[in-house]
C-alpha positions as CSV (number, residue, x, y, z in Angstrom):
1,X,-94.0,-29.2,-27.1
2,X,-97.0,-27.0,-26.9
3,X,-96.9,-23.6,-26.3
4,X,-99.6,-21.5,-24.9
5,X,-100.7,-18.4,-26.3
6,X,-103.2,-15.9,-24.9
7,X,-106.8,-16.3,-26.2
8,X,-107.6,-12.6,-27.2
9,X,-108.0,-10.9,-30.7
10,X,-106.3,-8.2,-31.6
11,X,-107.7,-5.4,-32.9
12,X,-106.5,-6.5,-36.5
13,X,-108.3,-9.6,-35.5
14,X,-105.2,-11.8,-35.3
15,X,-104.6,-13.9,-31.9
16,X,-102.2,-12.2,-29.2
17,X,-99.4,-14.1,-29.0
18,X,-98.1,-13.6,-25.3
19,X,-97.9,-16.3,-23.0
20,X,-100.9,-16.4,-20.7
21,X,-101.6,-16.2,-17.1
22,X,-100.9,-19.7,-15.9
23,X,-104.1,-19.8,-13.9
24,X,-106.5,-18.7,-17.4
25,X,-106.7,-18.4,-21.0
26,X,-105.4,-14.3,-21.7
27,X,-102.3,-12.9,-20.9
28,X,-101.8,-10.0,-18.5
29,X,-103.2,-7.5,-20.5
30,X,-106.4,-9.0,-22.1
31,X,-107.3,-10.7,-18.8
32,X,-110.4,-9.7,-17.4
33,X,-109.5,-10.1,-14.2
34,X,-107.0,-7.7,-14.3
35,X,-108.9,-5.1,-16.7
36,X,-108.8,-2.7,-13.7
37,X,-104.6,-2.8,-12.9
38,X,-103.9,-2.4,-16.7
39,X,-106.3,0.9,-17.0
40,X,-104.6,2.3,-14.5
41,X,-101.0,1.4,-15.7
42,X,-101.5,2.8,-19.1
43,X,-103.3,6.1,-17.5
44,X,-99.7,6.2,-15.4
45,X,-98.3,5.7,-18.5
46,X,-99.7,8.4,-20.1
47,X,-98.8,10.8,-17.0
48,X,-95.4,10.0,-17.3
49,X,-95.1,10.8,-21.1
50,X,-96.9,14.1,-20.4
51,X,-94.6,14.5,-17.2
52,X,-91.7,13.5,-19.4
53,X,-92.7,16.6,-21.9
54,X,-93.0,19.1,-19.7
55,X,-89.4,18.6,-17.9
56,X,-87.7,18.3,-21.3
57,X,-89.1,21.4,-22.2
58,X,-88.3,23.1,-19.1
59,X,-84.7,22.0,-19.4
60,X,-84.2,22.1,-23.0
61,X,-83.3,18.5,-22.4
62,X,-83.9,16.2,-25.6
63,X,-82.5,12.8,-25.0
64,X,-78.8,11.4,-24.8
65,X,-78.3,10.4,-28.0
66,X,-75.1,12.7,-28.4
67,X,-72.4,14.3,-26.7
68,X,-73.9,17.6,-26.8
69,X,-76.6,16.1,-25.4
70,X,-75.0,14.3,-22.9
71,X,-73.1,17.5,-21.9
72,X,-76.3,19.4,-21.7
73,X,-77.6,16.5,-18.7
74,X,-74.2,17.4,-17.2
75,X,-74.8,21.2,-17.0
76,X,-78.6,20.6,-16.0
77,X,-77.4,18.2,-13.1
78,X,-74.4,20.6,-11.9
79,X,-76.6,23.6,-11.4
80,X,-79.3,21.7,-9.9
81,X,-76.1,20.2,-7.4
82,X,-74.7,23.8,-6.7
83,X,-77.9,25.4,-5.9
84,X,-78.1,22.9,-2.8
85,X,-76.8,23.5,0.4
86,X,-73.0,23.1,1.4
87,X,-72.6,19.5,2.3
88,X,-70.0,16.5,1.3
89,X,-73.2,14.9,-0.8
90,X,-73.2,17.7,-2.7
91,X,-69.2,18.0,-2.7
92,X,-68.9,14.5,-4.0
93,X,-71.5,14.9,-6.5
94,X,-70.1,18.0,-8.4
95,X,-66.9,15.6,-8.0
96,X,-68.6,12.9,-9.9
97,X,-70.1,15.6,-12.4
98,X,-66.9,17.3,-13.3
99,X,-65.2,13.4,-13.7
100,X,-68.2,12.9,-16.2
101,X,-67.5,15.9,-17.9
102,X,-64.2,15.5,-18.4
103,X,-65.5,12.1,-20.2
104,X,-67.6,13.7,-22.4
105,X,-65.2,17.0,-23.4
106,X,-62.4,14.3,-24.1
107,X,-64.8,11.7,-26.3
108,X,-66.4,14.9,-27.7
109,X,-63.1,16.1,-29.0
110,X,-62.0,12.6,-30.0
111,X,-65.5,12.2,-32.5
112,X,-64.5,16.0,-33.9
113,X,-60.6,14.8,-34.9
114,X,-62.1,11.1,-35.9
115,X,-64.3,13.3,-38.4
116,X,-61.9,16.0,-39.6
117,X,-59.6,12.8,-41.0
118,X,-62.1,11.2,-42.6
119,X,-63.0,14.5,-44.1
120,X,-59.3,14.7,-45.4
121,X,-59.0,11.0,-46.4
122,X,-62.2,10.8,-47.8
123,X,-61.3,12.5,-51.2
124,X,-58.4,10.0,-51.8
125,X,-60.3,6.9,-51.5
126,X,-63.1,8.3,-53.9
127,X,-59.7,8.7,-56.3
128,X,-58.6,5.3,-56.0
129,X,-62.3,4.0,-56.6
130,X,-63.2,2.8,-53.0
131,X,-66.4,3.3,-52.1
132,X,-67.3,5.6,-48.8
């Protein structure tokens, strides 16, 4: 079976390998054709990364990739929800956001005990010579 791969060099001068267009030689992004649409999306790109700055920033928001984290989207969102108007929207949402919170307090915890017994059992495995 032959497999089609877009015509264009990379920059390191190696061929592109994405699948092209099925009506030309280049994929999406090298295609002449749509030189235009691909400009733009990578200047949207670039708005959105900027964007993307500036609201982490004026949150003190800097990703998900821990519970603190995760609570600090939860107290971002639930000030944001009690600065709107009285309304069942809002009356569910603060719902859902204190259910989440709950969540992340309990699995929070959980990952602090998880650690302090490691801490503890830790020392006893290094005396019977297993590896950590």
């Amino acid at each position: 079976m032959v497999v089609r791969t877009c015509k264009a060099l990379k920059e390191d001068g190696s061929l592109c390998q994405a699948a092209p267009l099925l009506d030309g030689d280049f994929c999406l992004m090298h295609s002449p054709e749509h030189a235009e649409e691909m400009a733009e999306a990578r200047r949207l790109g670039g708005l959105r990364r900027r964007r993307e700055k500036a609201v982490s920033g004026a949150y003190d928001f800097e990703g998900l990739a821990d519970v603190g984290q995760v609570r600090r989207l939860l107290e971002i969102a639930a000030l944001d929800t009690l600065s709107l108007e009285n309304s069942v929207a809002r009356s569910r949402t603060l719902a859902y956001l204190a259910q989440a919170a709950l969540k992340a307090l309990e699995v929070g915890e959980l990952a602090e005990r998880i650690e302090a017994l490691e801490r503890l059992v830790a020392p006893r495995l290094d005396k019977v010579g297993r590896r950590r």
